[in-house]
N, C-alpha and C positions, 0 to 999 in steps of 0.2 A: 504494500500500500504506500502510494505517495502522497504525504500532506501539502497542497501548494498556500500560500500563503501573499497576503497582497492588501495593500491598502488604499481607500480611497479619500480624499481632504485633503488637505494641511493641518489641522490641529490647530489653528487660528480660530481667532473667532469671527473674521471676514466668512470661513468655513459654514459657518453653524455646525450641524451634525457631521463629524469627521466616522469614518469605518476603517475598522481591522480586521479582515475575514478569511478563512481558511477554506479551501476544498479537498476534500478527502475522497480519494481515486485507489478503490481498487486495483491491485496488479492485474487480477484476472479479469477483468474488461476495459481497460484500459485499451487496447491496442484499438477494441471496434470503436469508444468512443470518438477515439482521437480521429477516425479513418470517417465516421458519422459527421463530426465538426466540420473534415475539412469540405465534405460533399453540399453539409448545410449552408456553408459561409465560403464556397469556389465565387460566388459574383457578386461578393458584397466587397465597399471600398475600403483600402488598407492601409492606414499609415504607414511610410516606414516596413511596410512589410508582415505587418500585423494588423487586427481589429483592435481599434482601442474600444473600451466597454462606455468612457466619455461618447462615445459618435453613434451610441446604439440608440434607433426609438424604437417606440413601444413593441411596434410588430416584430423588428428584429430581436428587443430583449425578452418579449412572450418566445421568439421560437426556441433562442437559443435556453431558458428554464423548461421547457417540457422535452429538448434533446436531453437535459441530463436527469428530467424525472424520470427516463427509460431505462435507466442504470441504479447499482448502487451504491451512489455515492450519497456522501452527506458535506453538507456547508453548516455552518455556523460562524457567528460575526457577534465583536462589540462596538459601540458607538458610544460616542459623548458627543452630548451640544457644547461646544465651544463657548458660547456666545451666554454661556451662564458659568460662567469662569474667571474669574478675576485671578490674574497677570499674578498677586500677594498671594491668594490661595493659595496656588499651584507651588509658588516659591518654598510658602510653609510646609505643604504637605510633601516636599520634595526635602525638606530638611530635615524635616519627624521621621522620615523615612530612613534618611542617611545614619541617623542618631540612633535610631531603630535596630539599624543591621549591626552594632559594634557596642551594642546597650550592655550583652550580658557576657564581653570576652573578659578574660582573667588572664595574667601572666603562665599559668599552669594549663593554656590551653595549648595544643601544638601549633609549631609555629607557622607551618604549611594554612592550617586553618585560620589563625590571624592575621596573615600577608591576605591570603583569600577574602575575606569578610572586608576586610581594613581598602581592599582595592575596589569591594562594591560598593561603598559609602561614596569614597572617591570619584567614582563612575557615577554616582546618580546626582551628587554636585554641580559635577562641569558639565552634565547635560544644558542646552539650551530646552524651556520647558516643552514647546510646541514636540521636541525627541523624546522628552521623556513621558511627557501622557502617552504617546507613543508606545513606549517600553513600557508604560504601565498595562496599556491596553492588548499588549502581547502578550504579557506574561499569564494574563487572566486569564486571555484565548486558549493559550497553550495547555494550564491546567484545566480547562472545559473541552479542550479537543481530545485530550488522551482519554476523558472520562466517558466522555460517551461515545467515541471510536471504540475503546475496547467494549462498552455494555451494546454497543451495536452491534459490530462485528462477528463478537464471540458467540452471538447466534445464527449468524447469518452463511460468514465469510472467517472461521477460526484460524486461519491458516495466514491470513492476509496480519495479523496479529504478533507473529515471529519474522515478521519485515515491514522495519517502518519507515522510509523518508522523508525528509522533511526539505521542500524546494522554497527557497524566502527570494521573493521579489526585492532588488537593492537596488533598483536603477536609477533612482530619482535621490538616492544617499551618496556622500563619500564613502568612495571604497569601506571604511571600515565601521561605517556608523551601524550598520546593522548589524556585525561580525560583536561590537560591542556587546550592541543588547544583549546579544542570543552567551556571546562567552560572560561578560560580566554582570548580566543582571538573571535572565532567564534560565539558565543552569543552575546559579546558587539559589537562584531564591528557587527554586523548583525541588532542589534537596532538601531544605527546609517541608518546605509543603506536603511533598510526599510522605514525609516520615512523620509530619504530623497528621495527616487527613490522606489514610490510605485508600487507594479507591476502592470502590463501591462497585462488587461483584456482583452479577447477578446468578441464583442458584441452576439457573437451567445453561447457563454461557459457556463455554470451552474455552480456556485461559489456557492451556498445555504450554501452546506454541510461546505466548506471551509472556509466560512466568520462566519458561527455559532464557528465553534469552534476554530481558529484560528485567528479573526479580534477582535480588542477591542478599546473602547473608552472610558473606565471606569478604568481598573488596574492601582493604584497611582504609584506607582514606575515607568510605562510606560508612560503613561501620564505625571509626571514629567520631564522624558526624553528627553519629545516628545517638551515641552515647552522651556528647554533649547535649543534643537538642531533649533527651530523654531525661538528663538529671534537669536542665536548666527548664523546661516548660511541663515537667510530672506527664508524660508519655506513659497512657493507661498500660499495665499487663499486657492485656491481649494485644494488643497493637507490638508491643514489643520483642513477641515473642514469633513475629511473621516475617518471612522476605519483604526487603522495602523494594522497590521500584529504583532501579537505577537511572536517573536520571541523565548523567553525562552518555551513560552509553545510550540511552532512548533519546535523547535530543543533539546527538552528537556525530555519534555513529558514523550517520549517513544522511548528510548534511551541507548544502548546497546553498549560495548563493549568486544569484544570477542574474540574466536581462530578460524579460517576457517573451522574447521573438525566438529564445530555444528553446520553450516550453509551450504548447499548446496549456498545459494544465496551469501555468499561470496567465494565460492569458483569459482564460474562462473562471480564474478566480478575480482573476482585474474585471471581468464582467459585472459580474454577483456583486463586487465590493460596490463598482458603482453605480449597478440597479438598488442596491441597498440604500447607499446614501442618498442618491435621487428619490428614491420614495418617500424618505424619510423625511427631506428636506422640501416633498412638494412640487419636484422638478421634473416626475414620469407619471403621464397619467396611468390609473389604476388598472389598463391593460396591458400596462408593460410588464410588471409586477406580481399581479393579485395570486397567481400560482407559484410566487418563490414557498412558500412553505411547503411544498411539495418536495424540496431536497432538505430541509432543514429536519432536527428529529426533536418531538415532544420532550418537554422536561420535568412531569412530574411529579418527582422527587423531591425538584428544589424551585423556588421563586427565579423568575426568568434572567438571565443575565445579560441580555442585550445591551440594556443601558446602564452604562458609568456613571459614577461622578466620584469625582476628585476631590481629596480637600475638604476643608468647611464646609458642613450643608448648610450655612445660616444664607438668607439667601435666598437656597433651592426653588427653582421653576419648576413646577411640575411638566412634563409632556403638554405639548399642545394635544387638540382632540383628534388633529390630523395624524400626528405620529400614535397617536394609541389604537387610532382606528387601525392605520395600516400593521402595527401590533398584533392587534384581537384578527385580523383577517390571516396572517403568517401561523398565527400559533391556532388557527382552525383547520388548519391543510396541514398544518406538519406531519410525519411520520412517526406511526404508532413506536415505540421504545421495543415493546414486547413483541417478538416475532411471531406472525401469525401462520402457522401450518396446517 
């Protein structure tokens, strides 16, 4: 399975609703879709040599979400409104953050582990903010894409589950600004997370593939981790006593960043990202749109995570009635969680 990955805004608030969204492609039909795409999209116009998901209307973004309801794949996306964001917020909650990651180290911790922590504080500092809601709204993705790829999957498609990569769109970055995220914010705080909030198996799923190569109770540097986050945050028994989720090898692996025009699969995530954002913002009428919930998967488990916010809630906008509606219409087409045989 390849995860592509791809954003749509600036993260300004000239933006309004900025997106972060991923697509998740099956290995095993991966070949027809891509072979499907090119025959659907042979006579439409191409920038540069690809479609941008900017030049789509509505006919062309209805055809291109019912080519990938025929598959199965799954998207998921988060968004913040910009434009209820104040510049001081983001600064605060970007400090709280820093102070956050370096709160509970001690001299008696290793030292590997404190140069580590000690460089993601660093890293979230000299962010400029518009990159780092960014990073934040990555990281969130990231732990929402593993969790319900594997409670998906592992009914479906078990096998796609012991190969996972991840394709990140970096074109419109300095070389290294994504390479960042993904090394110094997305990994460590991703070992954290894991080890505190393991995922959520489901009793009928086939995890085999996934726990051979991705689960460990043996890697020193993780294990180390695992035993600070455990004395420092009272990490229950049960939790303790299970493979964690290796994080560096599942987010690292097999791990790619790239330009859209060698990926079909990022270019049909730069799609999605910006039928998203356009819906959200009011900019694609409801025919472009109304069947994206057809790749997206039901979350009822947990309260929806679509939308972010950063910082201070003092403030707080709620949703316009336009973005709740195209909400409530998304989360009525989604795909059932439970597989139906």
């Amino acid at each position: 399975m390849r995860i592509y990955m791809d954003e749509s805004g600036n993260f300004t608030a000239d933006q309004l609703i900025s997106v972060v969204l991923v697509l998740a492609i099956p290995s095993t039909n991966e070949s027809e879709l891509f072979s499907e795409f090119s025959r659907v999209t042979a006579s439409w116009p191409k920038q540069d040599g690809e479609i941008k998901g900017s030049s789509l209307d509505e006919s062309k973004a209805a055809e291109i979400i019912a080519l990938l309801s025929r598959f199965e794949v799954i998207a998921d996306f988060c968004c913040i409104d910009m434009a209820n964001h104040a510049s001081a917020d983001i600064e605060d909650f970007k400090e709280r953050q820093a102070k956050a990651v370096v709160a509970n180290l001690s001299p008696s911790n290793h030292a590997d582990m404190i140069k580590q922590l000690n460089d993601t504080a660093a890293a979230i500092r000299r962010m400029p903010n518009q990159l780092f809601v960014q990073a934040v709204l990555t990281i969130n993705l990231v732990f929402e894409t593993v969790q319900v790829a594997t409670m998906y999957y592992s009914q479906r498609l078990p096998k796609e589950l012991g190969d996972i990569a991840w394709v990140i769109d970096g074109k419109d970055h300095k070389p290294t600004e994504m390479e960042d995220i993904w090394s110094l914010l997305v990994v460590p705080f991703a070992e954290s997370h894991f080890i505190k909030t393991p995922l959520i198996m489901l009793v009928e799923g086939d995890y085999s593939d996934f726990d051979r190569r991705y689960k460990s109770d043996s890697d020193a540097e993780l294990m180390s981790h695992r035993k600070w986050l455990e004395t420092t945050y009272s990490i229950p028994a049960r939790s303790r006593a299970n493979p964690v989720t290796d994080p560096k090898l599942l987010l690292t692996e097999q791990l790619e960043f790239t330009d859209s025009k060698r990926h079909v699969g990022l270019q049909l995530a730069d799609m999605l990202a910006n039928i998203v954002r356009r819906a959200l913002n009011n900019m694609l009428l409801q025919t472009g749109w109304e069947d994206l919930g057809k790749v997206l998967v039901e979350k009822k488990w947990k309260d929806n995570s679509w939308f972010q916010r950063i910082g201070n809630s003092r403030g707080h906008v709620l949703p316009s009635n336009h973005v709740v509606r195209v909400a409530e219409i998304l989360k009525s087409k989604a795909k059932p969680m439970q597989h139906q045989k």
